[in-house]
One Martini backbone bead per residue (centre of mass of N, CA, C, O) as a GRO file, in nm:
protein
  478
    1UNK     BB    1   0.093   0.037   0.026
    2UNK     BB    2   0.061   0.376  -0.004
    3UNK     BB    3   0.231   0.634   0.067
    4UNK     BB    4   0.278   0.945   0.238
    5UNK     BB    5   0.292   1.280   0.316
    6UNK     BB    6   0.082   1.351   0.602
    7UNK     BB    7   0.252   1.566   0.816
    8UNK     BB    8   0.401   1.796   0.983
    9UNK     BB    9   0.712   1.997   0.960
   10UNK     BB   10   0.898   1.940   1.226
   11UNK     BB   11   1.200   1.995   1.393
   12UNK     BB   12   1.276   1.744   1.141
   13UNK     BB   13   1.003   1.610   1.141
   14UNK     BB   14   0.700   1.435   1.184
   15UNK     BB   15   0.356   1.510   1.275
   16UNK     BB   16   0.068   1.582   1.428
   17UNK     BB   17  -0.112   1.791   1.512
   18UNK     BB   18  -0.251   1.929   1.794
   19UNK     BB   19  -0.558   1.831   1.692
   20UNK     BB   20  -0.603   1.616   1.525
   21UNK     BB   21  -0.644   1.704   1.226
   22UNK     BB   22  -0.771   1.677   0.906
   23UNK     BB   23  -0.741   1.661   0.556
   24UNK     BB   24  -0.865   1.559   0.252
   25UNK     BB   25  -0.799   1.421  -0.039
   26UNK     BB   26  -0.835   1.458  -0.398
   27UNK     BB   27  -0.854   1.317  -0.667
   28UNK     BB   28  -0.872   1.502  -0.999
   29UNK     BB   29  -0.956   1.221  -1.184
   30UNK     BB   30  -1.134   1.048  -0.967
   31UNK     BB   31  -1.275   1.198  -0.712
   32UNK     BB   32  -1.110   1.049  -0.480
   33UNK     BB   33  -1.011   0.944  -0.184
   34UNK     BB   34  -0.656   0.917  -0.072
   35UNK     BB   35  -0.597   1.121   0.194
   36UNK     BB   36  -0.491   1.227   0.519
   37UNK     BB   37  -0.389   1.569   0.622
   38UNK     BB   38  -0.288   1.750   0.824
   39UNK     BB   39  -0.431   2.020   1.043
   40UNK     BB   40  -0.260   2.303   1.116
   41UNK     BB   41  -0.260   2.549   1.365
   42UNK     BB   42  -0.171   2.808   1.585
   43UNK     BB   43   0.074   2.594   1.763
   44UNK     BB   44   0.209   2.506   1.558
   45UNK     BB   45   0.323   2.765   1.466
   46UNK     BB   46   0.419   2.838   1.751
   47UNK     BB   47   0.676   2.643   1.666
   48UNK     BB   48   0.807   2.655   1.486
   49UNK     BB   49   0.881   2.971   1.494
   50UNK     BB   50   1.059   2.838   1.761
   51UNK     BB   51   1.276   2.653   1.592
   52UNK     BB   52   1.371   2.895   1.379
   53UNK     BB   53   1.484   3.091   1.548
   54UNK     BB   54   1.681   2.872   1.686
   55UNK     BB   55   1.833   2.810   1.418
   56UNK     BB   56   1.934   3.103   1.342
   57UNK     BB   57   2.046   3.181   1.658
   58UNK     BB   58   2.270   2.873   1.612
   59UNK     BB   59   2.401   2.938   1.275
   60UNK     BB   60   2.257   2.951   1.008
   61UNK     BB   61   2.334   3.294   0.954
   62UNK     BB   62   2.657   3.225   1.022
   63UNK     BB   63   2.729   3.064   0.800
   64UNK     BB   64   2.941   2.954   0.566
   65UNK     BB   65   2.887   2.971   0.261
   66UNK     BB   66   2.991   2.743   0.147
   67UNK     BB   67   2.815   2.557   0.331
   68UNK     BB   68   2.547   2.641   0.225
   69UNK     BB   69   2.604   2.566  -0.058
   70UNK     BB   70   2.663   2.293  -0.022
   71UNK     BB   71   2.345   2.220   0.115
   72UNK     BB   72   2.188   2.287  -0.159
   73UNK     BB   73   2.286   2.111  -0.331
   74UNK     BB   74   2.180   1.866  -0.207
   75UNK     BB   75   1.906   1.948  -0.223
   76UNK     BB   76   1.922   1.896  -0.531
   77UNK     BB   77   1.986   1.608  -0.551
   78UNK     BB   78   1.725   1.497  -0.407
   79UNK     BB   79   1.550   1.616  -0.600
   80UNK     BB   80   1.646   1.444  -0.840
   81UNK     BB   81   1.638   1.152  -0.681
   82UNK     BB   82   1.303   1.198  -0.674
   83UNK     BB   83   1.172   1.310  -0.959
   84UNK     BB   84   0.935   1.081  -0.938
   85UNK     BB   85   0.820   1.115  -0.728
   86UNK     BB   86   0.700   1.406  -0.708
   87UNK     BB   87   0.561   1.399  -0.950
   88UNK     BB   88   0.317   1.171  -0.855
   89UNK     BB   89   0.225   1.341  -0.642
   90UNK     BB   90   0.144   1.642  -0.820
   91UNK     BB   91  -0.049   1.462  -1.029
   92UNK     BB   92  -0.243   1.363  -0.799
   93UNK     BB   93  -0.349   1.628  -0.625
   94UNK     BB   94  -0.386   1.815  -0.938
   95UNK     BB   95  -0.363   1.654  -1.240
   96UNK     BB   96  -0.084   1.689  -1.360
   97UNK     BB   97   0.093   1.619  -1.600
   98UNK     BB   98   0.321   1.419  -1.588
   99UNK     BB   99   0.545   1.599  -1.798
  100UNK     BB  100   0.483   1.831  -1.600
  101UNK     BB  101   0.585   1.750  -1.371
  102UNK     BB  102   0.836   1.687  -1.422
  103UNK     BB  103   0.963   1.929  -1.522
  104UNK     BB  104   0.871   2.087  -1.231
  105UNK     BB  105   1.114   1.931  -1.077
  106UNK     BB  106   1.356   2.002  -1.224
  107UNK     BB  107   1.332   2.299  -1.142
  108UNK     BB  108   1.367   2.310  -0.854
  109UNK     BB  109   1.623   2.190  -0.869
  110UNK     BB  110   1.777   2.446  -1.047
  111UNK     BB  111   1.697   2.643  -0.799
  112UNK     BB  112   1.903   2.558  -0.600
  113UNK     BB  113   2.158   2.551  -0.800
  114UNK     BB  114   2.141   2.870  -0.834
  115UNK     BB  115   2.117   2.932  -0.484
  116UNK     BB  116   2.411   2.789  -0.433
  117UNK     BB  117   2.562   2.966  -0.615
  118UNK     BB  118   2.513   3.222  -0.514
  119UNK     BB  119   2.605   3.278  -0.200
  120UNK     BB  120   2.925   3.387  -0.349
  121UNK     BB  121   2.800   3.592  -0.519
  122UNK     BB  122   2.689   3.793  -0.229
  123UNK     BB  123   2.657   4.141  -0.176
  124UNK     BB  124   2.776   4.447  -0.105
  125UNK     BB  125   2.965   4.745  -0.113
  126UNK     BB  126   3.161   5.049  -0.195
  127UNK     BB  127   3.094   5.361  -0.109
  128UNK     BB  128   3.165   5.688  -0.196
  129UNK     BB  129   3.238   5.962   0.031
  130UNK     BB  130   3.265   6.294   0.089
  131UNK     BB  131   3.421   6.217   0.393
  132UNK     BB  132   3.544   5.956   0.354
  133UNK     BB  133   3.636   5.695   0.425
  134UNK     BB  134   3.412   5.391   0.504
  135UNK     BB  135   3.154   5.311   0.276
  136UNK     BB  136   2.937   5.023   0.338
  137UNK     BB  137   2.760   4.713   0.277
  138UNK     BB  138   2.458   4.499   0.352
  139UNK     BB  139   2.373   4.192   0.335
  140UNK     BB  140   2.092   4.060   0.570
  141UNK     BB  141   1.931   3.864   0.721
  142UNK     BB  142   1.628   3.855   0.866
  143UNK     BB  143   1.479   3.545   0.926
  144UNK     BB  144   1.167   3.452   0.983
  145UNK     BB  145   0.995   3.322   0.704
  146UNK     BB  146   0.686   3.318   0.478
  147UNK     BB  147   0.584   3.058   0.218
  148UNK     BB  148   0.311   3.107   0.025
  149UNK     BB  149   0.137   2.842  -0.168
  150UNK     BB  150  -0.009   2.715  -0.445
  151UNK     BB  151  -0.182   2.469  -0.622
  152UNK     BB  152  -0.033   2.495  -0.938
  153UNK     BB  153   0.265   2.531  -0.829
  154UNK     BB  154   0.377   2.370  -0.548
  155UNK     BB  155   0.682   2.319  -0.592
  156UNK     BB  156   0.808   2.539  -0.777
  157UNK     BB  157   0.730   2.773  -0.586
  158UNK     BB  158   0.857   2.692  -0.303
  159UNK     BB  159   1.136   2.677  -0.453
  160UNK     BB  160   1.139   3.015  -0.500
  161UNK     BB  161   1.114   3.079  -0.205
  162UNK     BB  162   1.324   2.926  -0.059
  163UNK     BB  163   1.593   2.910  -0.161
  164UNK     BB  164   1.649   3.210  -0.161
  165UNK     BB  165   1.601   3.248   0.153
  166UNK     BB  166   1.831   3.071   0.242
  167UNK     BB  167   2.061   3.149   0.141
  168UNK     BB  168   2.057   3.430   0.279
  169UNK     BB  169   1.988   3.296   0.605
  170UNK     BB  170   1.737   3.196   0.640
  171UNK     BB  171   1.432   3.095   0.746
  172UNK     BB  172   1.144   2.835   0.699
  173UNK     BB  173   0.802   2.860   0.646
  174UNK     BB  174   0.582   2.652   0.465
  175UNK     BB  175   0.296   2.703   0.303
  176UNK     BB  176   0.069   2.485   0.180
  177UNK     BB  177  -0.225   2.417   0.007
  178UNK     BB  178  -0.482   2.238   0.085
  179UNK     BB  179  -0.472   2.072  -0.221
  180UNK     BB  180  -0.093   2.091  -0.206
  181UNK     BB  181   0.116   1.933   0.021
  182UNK     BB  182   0.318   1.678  -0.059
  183UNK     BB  183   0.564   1.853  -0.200
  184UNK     BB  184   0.645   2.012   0.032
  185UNK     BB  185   0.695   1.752   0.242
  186UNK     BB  186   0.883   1.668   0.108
  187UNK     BB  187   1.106   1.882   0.090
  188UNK     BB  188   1.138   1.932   0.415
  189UNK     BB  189   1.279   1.622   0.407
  190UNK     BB  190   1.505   1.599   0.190
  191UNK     BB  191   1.655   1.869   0.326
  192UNK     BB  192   1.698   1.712   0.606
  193UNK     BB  193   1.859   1.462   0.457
  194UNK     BB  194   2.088   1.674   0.325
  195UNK     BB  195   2.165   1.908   0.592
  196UNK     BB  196   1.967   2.048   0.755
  197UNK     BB  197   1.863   2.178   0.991
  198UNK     BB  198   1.642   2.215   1.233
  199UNK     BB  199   1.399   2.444   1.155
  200UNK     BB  200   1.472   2.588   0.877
  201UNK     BB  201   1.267   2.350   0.706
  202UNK     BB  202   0.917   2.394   0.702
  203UNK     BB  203   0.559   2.239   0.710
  204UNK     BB  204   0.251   2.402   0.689
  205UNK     BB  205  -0.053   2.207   0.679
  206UNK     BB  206  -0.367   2.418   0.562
  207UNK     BB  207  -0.595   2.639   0.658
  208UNK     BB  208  -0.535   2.990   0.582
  209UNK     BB  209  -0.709   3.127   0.766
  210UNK     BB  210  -0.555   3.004   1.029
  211UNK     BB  211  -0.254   3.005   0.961
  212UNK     BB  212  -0.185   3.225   0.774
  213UNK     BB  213  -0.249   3.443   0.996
  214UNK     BB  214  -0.052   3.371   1.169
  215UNK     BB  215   0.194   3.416   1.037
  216UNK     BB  216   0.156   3.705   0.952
  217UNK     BB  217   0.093   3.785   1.290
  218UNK     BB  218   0.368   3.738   1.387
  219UNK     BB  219   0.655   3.857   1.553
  220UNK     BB  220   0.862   3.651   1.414
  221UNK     BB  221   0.796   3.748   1.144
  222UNK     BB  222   0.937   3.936   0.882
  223UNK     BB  223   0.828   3.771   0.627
  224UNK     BB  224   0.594   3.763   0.336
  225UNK     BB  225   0.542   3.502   0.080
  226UNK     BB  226   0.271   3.541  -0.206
  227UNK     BB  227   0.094   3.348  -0.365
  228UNK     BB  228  -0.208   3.452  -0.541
  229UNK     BB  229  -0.460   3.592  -0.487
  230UNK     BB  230  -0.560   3.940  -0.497
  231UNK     BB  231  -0.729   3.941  -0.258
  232UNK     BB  232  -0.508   3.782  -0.034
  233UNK     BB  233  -0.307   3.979  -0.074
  234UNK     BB  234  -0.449   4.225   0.096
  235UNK     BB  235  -0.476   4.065   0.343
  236UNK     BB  236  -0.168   4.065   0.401
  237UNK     BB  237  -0.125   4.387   0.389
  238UNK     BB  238  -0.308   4.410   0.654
  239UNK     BB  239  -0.170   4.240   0.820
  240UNK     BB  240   0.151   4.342   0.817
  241UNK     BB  241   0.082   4.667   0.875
  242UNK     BB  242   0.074   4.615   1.230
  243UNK     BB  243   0.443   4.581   1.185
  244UNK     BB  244   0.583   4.617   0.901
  245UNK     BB  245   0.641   4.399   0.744
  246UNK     BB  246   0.719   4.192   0.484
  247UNK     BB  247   0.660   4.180   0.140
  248UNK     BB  248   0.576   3.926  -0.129
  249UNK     BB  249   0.384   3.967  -0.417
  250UNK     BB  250   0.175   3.673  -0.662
  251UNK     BB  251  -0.066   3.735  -0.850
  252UNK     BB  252  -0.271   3.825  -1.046
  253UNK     BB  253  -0.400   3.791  -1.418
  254UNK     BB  254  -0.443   3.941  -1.785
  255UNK     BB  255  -0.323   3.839  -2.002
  256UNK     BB  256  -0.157   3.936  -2.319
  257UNK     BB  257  -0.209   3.868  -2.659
  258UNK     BB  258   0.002   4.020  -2.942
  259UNK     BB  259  -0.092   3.995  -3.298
  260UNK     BB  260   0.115   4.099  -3.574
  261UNK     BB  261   0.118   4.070  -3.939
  262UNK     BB  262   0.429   4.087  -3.947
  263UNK     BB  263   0.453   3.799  -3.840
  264UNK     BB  264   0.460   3.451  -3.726
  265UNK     BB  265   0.151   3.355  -3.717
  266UNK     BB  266   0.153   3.063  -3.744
  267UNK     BB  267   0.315   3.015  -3.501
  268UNK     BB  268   0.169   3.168  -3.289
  269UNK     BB  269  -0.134   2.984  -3.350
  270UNK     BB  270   0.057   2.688  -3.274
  271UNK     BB  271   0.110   2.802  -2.942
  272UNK     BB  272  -0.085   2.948  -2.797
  273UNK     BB  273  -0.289   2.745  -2.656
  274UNK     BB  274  -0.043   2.681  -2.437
  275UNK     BB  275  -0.043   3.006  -2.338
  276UNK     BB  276  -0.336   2.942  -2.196
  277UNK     BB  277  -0.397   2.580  -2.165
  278UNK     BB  278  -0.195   2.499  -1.922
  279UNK     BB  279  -0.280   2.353  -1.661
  280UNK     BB  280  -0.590   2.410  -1.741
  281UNK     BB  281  -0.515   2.756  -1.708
  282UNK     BB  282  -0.384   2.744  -1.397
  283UNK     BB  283  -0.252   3.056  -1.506
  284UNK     BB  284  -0.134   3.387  -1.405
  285UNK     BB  285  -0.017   3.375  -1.716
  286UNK     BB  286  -0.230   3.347  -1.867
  287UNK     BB  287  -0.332   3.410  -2.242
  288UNK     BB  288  -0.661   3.534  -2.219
  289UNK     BB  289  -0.593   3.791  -2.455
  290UNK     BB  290  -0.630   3.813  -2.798
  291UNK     BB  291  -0.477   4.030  -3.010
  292UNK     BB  292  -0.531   4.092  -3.320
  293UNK     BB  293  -0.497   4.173  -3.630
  294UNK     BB  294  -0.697   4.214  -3.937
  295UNK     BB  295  -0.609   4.071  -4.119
  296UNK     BB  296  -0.543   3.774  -3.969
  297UNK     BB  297  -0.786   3.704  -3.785
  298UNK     BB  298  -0.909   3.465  -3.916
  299UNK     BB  299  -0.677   3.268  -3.975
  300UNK     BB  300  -0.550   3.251  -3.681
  301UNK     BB  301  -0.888   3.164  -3.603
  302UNK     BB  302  -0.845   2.934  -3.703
  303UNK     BB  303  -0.578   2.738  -3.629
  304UNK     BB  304  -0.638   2.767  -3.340
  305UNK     BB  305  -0.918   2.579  -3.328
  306UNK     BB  306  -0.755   2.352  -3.436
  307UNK     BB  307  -0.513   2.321  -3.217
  308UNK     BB  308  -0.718   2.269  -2.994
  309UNK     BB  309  -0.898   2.020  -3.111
  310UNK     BB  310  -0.567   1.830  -3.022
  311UNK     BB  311  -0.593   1.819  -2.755
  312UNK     BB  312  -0.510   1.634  -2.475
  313UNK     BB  313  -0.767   1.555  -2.290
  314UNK     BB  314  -0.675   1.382  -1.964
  315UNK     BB  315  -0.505   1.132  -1.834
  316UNK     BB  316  -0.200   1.211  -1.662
  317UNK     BB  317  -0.012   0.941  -1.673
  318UNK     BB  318   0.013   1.007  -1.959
  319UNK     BB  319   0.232   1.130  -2.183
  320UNK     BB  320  -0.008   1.237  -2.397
  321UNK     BB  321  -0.071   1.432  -2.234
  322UNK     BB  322  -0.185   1.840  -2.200
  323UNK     BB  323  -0.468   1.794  -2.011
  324UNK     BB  324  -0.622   1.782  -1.715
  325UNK     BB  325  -0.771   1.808  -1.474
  326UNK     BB  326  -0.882   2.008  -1.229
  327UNK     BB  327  -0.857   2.042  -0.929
  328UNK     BB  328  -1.178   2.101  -0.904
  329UNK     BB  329  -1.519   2.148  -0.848
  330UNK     BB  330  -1.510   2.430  -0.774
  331UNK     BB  331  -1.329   2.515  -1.000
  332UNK     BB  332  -1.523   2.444  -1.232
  333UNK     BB  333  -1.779   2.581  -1.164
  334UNK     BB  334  -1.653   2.858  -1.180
  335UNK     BB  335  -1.609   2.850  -1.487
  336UNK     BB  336  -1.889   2.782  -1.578
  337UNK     BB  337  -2.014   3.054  -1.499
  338UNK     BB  338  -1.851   3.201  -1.745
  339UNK     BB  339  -1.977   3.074  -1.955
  340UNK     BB  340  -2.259   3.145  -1.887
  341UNK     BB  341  -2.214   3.454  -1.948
  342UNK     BB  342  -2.098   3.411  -2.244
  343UNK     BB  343  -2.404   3.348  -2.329
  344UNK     BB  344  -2.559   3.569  -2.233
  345UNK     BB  345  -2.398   3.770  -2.383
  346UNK     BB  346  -2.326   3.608  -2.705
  347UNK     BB  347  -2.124   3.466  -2.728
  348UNK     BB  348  -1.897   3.309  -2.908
  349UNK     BB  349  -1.846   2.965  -2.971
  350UNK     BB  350  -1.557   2.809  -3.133
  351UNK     BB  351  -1.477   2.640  -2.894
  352UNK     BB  352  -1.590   2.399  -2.657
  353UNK     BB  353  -1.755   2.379  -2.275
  354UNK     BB  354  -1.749   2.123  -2.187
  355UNK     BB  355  -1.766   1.775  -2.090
  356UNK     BB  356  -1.493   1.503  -2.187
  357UNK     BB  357  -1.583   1.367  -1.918
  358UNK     BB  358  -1.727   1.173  -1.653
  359UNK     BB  359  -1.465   1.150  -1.480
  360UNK     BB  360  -1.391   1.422  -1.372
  361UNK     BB  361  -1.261   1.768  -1.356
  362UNK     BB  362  -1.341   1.836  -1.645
  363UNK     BB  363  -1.228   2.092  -1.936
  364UNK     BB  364  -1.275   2.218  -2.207
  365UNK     BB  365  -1.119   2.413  -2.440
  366UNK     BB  366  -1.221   2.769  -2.462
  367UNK     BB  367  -1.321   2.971  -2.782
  368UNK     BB  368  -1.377   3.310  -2.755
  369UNK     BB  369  -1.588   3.529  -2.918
  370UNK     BB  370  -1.728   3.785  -2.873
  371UNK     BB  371  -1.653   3.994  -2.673
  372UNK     BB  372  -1.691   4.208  -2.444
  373UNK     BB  373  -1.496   4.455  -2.244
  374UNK     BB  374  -1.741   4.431  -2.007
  375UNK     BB  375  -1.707   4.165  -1.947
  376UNK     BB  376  -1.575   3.895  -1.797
  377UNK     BB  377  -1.414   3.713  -1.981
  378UNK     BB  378  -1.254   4.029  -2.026
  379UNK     BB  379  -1.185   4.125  -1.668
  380UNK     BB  380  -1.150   3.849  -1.561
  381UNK     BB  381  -1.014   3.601  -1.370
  382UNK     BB  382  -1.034   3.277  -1.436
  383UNK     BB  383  -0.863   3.000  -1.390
  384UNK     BB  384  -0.914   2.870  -1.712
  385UNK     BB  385  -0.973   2.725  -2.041
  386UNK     BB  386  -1.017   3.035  -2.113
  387UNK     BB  387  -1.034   3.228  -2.446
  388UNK     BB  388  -1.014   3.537  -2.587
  389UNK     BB  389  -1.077   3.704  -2.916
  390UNK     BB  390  -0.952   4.036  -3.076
  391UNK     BB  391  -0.961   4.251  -3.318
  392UNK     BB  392  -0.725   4.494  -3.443
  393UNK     BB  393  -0.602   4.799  -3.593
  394UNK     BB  394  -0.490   4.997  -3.354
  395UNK     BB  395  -0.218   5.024  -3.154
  396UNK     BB  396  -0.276   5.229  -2.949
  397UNK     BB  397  -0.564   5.107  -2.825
  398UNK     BB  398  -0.480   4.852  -2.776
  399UNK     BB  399  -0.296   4.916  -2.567
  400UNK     BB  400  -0.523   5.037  -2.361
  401UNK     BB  401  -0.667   4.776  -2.346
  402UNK     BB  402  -0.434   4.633  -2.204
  403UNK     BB  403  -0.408   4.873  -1.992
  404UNK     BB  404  -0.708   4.823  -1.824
  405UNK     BB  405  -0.605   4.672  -1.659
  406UNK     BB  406  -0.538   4.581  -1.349
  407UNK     BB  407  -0.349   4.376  -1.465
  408UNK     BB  408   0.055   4.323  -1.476
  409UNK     BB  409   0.240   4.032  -1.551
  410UNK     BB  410   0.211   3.909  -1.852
  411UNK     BB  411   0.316   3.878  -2.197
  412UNK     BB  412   0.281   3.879  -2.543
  413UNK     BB  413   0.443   3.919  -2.833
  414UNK     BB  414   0.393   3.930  -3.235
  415UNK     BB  415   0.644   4.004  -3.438
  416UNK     BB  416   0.970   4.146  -3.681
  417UNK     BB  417   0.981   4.402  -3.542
  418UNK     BB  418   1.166   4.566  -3.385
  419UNK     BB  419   1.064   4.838  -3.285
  420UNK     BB  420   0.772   4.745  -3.227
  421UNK     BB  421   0.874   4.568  -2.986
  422UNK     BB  422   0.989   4.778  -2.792
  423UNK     BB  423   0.729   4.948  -2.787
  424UNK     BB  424   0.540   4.776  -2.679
  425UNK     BB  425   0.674   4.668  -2.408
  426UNK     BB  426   0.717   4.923  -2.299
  427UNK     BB  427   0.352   4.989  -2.308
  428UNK     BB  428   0.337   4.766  -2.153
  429UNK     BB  429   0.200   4.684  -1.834
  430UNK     BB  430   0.438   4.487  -1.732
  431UNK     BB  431   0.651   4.218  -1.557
  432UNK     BB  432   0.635   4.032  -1.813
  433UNK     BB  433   0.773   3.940  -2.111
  434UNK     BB  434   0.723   3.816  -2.473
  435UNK     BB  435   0.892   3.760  -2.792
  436UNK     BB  436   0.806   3.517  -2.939
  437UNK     BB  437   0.675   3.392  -2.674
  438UNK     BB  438   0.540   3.229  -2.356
  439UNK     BB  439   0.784   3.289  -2.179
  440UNK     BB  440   0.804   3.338  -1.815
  441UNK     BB  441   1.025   3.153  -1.742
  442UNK     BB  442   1.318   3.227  -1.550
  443UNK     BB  443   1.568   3.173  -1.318
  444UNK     BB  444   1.735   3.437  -1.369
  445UNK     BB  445   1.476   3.599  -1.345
  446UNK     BB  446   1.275   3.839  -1.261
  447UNK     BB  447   0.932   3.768  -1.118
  448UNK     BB  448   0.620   3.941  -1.174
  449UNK     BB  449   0.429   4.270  -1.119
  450UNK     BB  450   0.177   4.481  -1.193
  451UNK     BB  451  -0.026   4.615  -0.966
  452UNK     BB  452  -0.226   4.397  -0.894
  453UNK     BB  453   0.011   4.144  -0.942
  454UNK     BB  454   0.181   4.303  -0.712
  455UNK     BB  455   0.473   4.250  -0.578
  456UNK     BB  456   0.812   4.171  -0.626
  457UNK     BB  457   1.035   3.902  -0.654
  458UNK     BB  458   1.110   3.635  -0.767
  459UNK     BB  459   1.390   3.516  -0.864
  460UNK     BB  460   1.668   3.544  -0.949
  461UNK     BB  461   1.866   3.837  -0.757
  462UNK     BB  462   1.580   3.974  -0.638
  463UNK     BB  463   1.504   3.765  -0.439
  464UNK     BB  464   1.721   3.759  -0.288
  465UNK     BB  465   1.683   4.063  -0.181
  466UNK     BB  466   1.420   4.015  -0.068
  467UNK     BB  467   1.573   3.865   0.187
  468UNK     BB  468   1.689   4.137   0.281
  469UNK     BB  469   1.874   4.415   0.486
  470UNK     BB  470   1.988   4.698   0.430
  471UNK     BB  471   2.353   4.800   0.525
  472UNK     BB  472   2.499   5.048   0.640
  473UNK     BB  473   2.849   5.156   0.663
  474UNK     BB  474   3.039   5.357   0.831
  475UNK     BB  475   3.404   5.482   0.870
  476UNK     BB  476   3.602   5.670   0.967
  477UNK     BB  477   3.846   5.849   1.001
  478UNK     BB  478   4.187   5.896   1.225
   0.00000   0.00000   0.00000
């Protein structure tokens, strides 16, 4: 019989909660429950983050570089060893096609051994001051910091937060959320196993309303790092700011495509569809607004709505599956929600909309025209596999048009012109674009948004300052 990572990791162990309560976990592809995960308390938190406390005043914060970058390198190295585990895990819980969960271990992998070799060469400067003497820059670690993590990429994203805050010399405590726990869990023993200290990196599964308050309002957590609905973070902002705690979101997004005539349309769209419905949609990246030049609008929508019924949407185990089920019953729901508003606005569907499985909380990705743009379906996030589609003739209008948004997460750009490429890059707002490609992350560079899309940055070398507190020092000459 298959066991599972199912109680919270804390000070090097797994535990039962405090109440021993837990929440039952679903398979969204057979609708069954496999397994019931403790469900942290507040007295679990007040534990952690005494145990975190303790091992970063203990002597984590003060290791030598090489010896940290050693550590992590291990964690990585588990993470690799791991990484069919891993992968199965991801897919179990949330129906995440095996093809994608594999790779999305490797990612893991790849960011723990970016933030391995960051280690050495992270520091901060001597700065010329006007009265002489010596004066220059410490980046010093915060403390204990807490990193709540979504369910549609929860080992990757996990790993975007924990890595880089570990590098510069924090702990952890890492909250999964309550539909994808496994993988977090599986994290926290993995890198216990590598030679973390007890205390360093912990993993605290529950319901958010609970323990997620509780961790935002403790007086020992320096920092908060959340991805999640733009909702939620605004409440972390507002419980944050009663001891000015430090924070950085990653929140929603209604990413725009927009393609230019002078584009290889054809490749264009040919991409697009798996740029807005790959993890079934339930990517705060995906570009769910795609804005045509009118010369080649009908062409280019025949292509795309070929290219989307021929995706595979099925079984996750299965290597050739492209789309698996939604993550739960209730995100499903919601999806179908805006689907009856976009039939009653009178959208038309060019494909998709129905359920092409009896089991299993499946839902074909869906190709809508004729979207008003006060509709719901063009001006609010799905977080599932619906995409509208809508020529423009005018670059400057669409461009306010894409700037209307509330959000300013990611977006691609699909031209030939390298001047236009330029000009529209700078006047899209948004935190990350992508031009003749769909790619929004890279391990190397930082990822966040703009306006409602949150504050901060994962990635890159920015990731890694978001987590130390900068210090100024001055020495006079005598």
């Amino acid at each position: 019989m298959q066991t599972y990572p199912n109680q919270l990791f804390v000070d090097g162990s797994f535990r039962p909660s405090a109440s021993g309560k837990t929440t039952p976990l679903i398979n969204p592809a057979t609708e069954q429950v496999f397994v019931e995960v403790a469900a942290a308390e507040v007295r679990d938190v007040d534990a952690a983050v005494e145990s975190a406390q303790r091992a970063w005043e203990g002597g984590w914060r003060d290791l030598a570089p090489g010896k940290r970058e050693a550590l992590l390198h291990a964690v990585a190295r588990k993470l690799r060893e791991h990484q069919e585990e891993l992968a199965q895990l991801e897919m179990l819980h949330i129906g995440k096609p095996i093809a994608d969960a594999r790779d999305e271990a490797g990612l893991g992998a790849r960011v723990f051994e970016y933030y391995a070799g960051a280690v050495t060469k992270f520091g901060g400067q001597t700065l010329p001051v006007a009265r002489g003497g010596l004066d220059f820059t410490w980046r010093q670690p915060m403390g204990v910091v807490a990193a709540i993590v979504p369910w549609n990429f929860p080992l990757a994203i996990g790993c975007w937060k924990a890595a880089p805050a570990l590098a510069a010399g924090n702990c952890v405590i890492l909250k999964p959320a309550s539909l994808s726990p496994l993988t977090a869990l599986k994290l926290g023993q993995l890198a216990y196993e590598a030679g973390l200290p007890p205390g360093v990196l912990q993993v605290l599964p529950g319901s958010g309303s609970v323990i997620g308050d509780a961790l935002v309002t403790h007086p020992r957590i320096r920092k908060v790092s959340f991805t999640g609905s733009t909702q939620i973070g605004r409440r972390i902002m507002e419980l944050a700011s009663r001891d000015l705690k430090r924070v950085s979101l990653e929140l929603g997004g209604k990413s725009p495509n927009i393609v230019f005539a002078d584009a290889d349309w054809q490749r264009a769209a040919d991409s697009s569809p798996m740029g807005v419905f790959a993890n079934t949609g339930q990517d705060c990246c995906a570009r769910s607004r795609v804005f045509v030049e009118r010369g080649i609008f009908e062409a280019f929508v025949e292509r795309f709505v070929a290219v989307t019924r021929k995706l595979v949407v099925g079984d996750p185990t299965k290597a050739e599956t492209q789309l698996g089920p939604m993550v739960s019953e209730g995100q499903r729901a919601g999806v179908e929600e805006f689907l009856e508003d976009a039939r009653r606005q009178g959208s038309r569907f060019a494909w998709g909309g129905g359920r092409p499985h009896d089991r299993g909380f499946y839902l074909e990705p869906t190709v809508l025209l004729d979207v008003g743009k006060d509709h719901r379906c063009w001006t609010e996030e799905i977080f599932g596999p619906v995409v509208a589609i809508t020529p423009f003739d005018d670059e400057m209008a669409m461009i306010r048009e894409v700037n209307a948004s509330p959000y300013g997460l990611s977006g691609s750009v699909w031209t030939n012109n390298l001047s236009r490429a330029i000009r529209v890059s700078r006047a899209v707002e948004s935190g990350v674009l992508s031009v003749n490609s769909h790619s929004s992350v890279h391990v190397e560079a930082p990822f966040g948004g703009f306006k409602q899309s949150g504050l901060g940055r994962d990635l890159g070398m920015a990731a890694m300052e978001g987590y130390t507190e900068l210090k100024n020092v001055y020495i006079a000459e005598i």
